[in-house]
C-alpha positions in Angstrom: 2.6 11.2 3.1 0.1 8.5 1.8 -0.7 7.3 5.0 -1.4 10.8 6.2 -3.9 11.9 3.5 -5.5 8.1 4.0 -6.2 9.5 7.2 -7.7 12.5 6.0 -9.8 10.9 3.8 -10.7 8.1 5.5 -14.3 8.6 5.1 -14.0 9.6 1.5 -13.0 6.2 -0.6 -13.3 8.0 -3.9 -10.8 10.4 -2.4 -8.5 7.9 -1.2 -8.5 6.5 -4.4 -7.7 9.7 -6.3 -4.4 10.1 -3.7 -3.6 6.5 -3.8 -3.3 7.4 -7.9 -1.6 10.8 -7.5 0.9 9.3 -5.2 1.6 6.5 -7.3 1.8 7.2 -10.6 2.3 10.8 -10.5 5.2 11.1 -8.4 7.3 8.1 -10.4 6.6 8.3 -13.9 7.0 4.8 -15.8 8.0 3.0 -12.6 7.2 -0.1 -10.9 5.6 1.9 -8.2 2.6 2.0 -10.8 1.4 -1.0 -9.6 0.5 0.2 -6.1 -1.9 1.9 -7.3 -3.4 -1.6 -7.6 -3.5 -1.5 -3.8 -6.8 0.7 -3.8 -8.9 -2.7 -4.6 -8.5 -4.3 -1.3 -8.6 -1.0 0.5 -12.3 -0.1 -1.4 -13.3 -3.3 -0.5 -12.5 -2.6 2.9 -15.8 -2.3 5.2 -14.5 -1.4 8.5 -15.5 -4.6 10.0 -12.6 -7.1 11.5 -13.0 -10.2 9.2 -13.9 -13.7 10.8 -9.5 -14.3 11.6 -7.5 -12.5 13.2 -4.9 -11.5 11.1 -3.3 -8.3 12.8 0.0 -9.9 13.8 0.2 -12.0 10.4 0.2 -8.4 8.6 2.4 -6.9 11.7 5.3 -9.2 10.5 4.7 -9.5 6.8 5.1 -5.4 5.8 8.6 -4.7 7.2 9.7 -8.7 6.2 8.5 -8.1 2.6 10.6 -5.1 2.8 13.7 -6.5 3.8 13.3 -9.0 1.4 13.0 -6.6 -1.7 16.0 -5.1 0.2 17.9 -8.1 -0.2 17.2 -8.4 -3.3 18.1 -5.8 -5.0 21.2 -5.4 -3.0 22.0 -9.2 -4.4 21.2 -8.1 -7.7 23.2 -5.1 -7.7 26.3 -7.0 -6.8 
């Protein structure tokens, strides 16, 4: 659902921001999720030009392997 209204307001940074916000903190009261609402700094300083590397497939294989690792975690932990 983030990533949908990100779309919408992808012209509208303040906006983002304010869904970012919403989304994080107001959907999972006192959680750890609070701290992606940190994620809106690099997105603001985002200024839709490609940066001097290419990074696409660095990011393309760090999301979902950051994922399974939390994954792993917590199922390690919970055991």
């Amino acid at each position: 659902m983030i990533i949908l209204c990100f779309y919408v307001f992808r012209k509208h940074h303040i906006s983002q921001g304010i869904v970012n916000i919403v989304f994080n903190m107001g959907m999972y009261p006192l959680s750890i999720q609070w701290f992606g609402a940190l994620s809106i700094i690099p997105i603001e300083l985002y200024n839709d030009t490609p940066g001097k590397h290419k990074w696409k497939y660095f990011f393309y294989l760090f999301y979902p392997l950051h994922i399974v690792i939390f994954v792993g975690i917590k199922i390690f932990l919970i055991k």
